[in-house]
C-alpha positions in Angstrom: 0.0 0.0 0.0 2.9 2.2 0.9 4.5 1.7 -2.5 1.6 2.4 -4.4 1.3 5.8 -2.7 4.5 6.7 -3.3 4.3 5.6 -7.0 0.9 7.7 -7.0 2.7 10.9 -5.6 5.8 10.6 -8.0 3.8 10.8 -11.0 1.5 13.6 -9.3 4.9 15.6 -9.3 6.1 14.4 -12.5 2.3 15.9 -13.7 2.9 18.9 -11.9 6.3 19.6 -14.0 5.0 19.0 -17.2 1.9 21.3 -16.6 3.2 24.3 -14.8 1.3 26.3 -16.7 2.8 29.8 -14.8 6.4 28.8 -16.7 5.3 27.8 -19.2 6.8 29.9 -22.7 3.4 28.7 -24.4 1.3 29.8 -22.4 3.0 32.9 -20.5 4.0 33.9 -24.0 1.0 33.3 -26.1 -1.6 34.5 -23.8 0.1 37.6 -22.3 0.4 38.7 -26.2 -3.5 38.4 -26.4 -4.1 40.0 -23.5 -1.8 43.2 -24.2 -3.2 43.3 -27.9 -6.8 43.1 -26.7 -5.9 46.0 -23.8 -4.4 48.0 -27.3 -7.8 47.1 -29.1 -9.8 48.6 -26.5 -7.7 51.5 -26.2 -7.8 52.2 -29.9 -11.1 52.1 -29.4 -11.7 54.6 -26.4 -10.0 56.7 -28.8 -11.6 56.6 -31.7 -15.1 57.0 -29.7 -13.8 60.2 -28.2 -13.2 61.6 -31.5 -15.8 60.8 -32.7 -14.2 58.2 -35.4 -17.2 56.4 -36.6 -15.7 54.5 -39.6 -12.6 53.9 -37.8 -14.0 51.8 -35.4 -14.7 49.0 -38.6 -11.4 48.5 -39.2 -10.4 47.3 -35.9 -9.6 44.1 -35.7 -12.7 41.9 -34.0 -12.2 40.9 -30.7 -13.2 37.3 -31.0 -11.0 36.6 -34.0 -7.9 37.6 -32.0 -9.5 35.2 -29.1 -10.1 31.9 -31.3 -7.0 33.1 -33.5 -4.7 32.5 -30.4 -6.4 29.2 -29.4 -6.2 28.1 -33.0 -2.1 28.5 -33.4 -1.7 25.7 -29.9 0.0 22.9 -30.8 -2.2 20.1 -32.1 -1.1 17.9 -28.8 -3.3 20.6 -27.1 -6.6 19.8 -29.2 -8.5 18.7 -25.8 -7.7 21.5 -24.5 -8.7 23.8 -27.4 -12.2 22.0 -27.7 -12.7 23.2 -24.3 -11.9 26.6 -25.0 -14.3 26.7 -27.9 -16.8 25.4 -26.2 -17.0 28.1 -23.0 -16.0 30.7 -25.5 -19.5 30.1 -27.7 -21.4 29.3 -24.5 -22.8 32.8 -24.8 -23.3 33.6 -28.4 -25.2 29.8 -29.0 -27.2 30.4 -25.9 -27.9 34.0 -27.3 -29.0 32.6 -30.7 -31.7 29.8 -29.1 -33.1 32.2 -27.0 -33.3 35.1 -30.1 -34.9 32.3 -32.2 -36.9 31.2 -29.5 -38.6 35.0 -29.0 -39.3 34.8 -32.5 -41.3 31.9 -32.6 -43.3 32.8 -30.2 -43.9 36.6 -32.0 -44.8 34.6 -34.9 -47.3 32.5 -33.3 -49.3 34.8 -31.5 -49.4 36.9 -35.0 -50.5 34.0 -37.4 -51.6 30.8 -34.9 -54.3 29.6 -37.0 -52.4 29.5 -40.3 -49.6 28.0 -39.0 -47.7 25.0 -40.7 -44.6 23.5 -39.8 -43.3 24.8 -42.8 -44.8 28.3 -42.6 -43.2 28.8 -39.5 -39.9 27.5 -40.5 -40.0 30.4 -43.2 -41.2 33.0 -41.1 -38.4 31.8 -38.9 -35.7 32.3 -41.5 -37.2 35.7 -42.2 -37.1 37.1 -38.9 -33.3 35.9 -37.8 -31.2 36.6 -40.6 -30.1 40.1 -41.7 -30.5 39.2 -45.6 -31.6 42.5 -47.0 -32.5 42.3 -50.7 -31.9 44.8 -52.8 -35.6 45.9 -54.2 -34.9 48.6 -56.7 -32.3 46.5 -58.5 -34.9 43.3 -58.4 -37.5 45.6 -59.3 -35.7 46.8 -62.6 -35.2 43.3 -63.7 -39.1 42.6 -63.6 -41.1 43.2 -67.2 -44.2 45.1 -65.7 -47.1 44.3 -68.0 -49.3 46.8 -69.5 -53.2 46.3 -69.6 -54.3 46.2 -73.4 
C-alpha cells in the first residue's frame, strides 16, 4: 500500500512539471500577447469614440477573431484543451441565438396561430433571424411590368 502511494505521488509531481502552466513559454508567452493586444484594441477604441471616429471603429480588428486566433495557433497535442476553450468561449453567443430564435417563434405565433404550418413557421423563422436585406430597386428593374391592353 505504501509503495503504491508513493508511485501515485511521483507521477502527481512528474504531472505537476509537465503542466506548470505559470512557466510555461506557451502559455506565458501566447496569452500575455493576447491580453496586451486586446488591452491595445480597447484603447484604440476609447480613442476613436472620443473623436468621434465612426468609420474607424470598422477597421479594428474583432475581438473574437484575436480570441479563437490564439487558441487556433496551440499545438495540435493541445486539441482537448482547445475543444474546451471553444466550447466556453460560444457558450454565450449559441445560448444567445436559441433564445433570439426562441422569442421569435413565439412573435410569430401569436401573430398567425391559425395559419400556422410547420413549414410556414420554419419560413417565417428564416425571415425574422437573418439580416438578408435584398436589394428591391435593382430586383425591381429586372421585372417586365405588363401593361393592360
Amino acid at each position: 500500500m505504501r509503495s503504491a502511494l508513493s508511485h501515485l505521488e511521483l507521477m502527481l509531481d512528474r504531472f505537476k512539471c509537465n503542466f506548470d502552466l505559470k512557466t510555461k513559454d506557451l502559455w506565458s508567452g501566447k496569452f500575455t500577447e493576447l491580453k496586451s493586444k486586446l488591452e491595445e484594441l480597447e484603447v484604440q477604441k476609447c480613442m476613436h469614440i472620443a473623436q468621434h471616429k465612426w468609420t474607424a471603429l470598422k477597421e479594428i480588428p474583432r475581438v473574437e477573431a484575436l480570441i479563437f486566433g490564439a487558441w487556433n495557433s496551440l499545438l495540435e497535442c493541445y486539441s482537448e484543451v482547445k475543444k474546451l476553450a471553444y466550447g466556453v468561449l460560444t457558450i454565450f453567443g449559441s445560448t444567445y441565438s436559441c433564445e433570439q430564435a426562441f422569442s421569435c417563434i413565439n412573435i410569430i405565433k401569436s401573430k398567425v396561430r391559425s395559419q400556422l404550418t410547420n413549414k410556414n413557421l420554419e419560413s417565417c423563422l428564416k425571415l425574422k433571424t437573418t439580416s438578408y436585406k435584398p436589394a428591391l430597386i435593382q430586383l425591381s428593374k429586372g421585372v417586365q411590368s405588363q401593361c393592360s391592353h
